[in-house]
N, C-alpha and C positions, 0 to 999 in steps of 0.2 A: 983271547978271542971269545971265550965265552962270556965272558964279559960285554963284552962288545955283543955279543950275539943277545943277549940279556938285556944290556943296553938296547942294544936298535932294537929287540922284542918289546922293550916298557916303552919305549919311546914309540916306536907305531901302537900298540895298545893304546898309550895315553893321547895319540894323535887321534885314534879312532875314537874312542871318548869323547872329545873334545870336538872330531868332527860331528859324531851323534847329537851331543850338548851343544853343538851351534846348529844344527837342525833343528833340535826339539825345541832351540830358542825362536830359530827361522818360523818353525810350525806354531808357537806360543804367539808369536809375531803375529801372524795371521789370520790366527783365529780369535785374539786380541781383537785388532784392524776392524774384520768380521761382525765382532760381537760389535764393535763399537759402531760400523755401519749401521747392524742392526737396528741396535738401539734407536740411533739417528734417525733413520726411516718411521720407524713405531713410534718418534715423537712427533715428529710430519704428519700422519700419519693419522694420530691421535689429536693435532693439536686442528690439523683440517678438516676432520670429524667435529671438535666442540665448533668450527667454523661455523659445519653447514648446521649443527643444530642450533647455534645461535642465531644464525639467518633464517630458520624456521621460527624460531620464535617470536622473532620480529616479525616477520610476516604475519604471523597469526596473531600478533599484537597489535599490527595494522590493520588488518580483516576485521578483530572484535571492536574495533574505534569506527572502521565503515560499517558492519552493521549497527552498531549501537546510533551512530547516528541515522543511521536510514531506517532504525526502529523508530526514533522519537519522531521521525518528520512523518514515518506511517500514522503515528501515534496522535500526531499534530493535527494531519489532514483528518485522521480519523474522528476524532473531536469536533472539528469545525463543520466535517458532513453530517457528524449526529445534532451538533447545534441546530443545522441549517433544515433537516429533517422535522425537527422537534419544532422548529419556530412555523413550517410550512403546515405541520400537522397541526397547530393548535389555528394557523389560520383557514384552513379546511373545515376545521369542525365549527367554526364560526360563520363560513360561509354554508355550510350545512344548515345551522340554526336557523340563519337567514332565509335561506332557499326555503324550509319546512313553511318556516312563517309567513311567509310572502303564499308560499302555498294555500296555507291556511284564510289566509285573507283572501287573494281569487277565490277559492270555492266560497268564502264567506258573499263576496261580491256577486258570481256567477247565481246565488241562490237569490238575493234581491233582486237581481236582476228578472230570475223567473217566475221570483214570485209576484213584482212589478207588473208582468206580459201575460200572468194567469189573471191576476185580479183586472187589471186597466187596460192593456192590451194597446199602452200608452208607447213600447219600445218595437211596434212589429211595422215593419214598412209595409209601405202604400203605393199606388200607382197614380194617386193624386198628391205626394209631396211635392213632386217635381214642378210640379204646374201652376201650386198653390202660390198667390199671392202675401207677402205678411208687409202689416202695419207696422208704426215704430213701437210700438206695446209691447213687439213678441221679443224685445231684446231687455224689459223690463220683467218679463214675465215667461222663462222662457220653459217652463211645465204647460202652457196652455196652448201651444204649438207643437209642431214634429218638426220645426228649420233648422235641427242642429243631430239629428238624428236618425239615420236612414236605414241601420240595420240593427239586429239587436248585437249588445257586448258581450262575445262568448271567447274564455280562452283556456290556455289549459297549462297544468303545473310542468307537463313534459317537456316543452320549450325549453324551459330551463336547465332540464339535463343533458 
């Protein structure tokens, strides 16, 4: 019997054993499972991460292709307004020269002119032009009448501006 008692002693020992060893297998099992979840998730996880930073990157690879083109076309227009300035200024300053000139020539005019009406007194209206009769001569000679003249020629450079 004590054999027997010995017996079923090592045999429930060795059963408890063996149920321990299929638990810490059960437990090994699962936390195996676990790890291997884990894993799985953190490569999801990871791999959804280089997702979105690769979809940042293209975005911003598209972004630098739209500015870059909306630099060149700033770039473009900005060009063809400096042209278009540059061409308007040099014809300003032409028409300045012009204007000077032309200036300079009325007052050159305006001054014959007075000094014509001091010396001859040939450009100052009269209150007998009107009335005055002319022969075909005064169209031959037309300094020795007043029929094409009735006030004196006075103007001024300000008009112009």
């Amino acid at each position: 019997m004590l054999y027997m008692a010995s017996s079923s002693g090592a045999s429930s020992g060795s059963s408890t054993l063996q149920n321990s060893g299929s638990e810490g297998d059960d437990l090994q099992q699962v936390m195996d499972q676990r790890k291997r979840k884990r894993m799985l998730s953190n490569r999801e996880s990871a791999r959804r991460s280089r997702m979105r930073k690769q979809k940042h990157v293209d975005d911003m690879m598209t972004q630098v292709c739209q500015l870059t083109n909306e630099n060149n076309q700033i770039h473009t227009t900005m060009n063809i307004t400096l042209q278009h300035y540059m061409n308007i200024e040099a014809e300003n300053s032409v028409l300045r020269a012009q204007m000077a000139e032309l200036s300079h020539r009325l007052e050159s005019l305006n001054g014959i002119i007075n000094y014509i009406n001091s010396t001859t007194g040939l450009f100052e209206s009269t209150d007998q032009q009107d009335t005055q009769t002319h022969d075909d001569n005064s169209f031959m000679n037309p300094w020795s009448s007043n029929l094409y003249v009735n006030h004196p020629i006075m103007a001024s450079a300000d008009m112009f501006m």
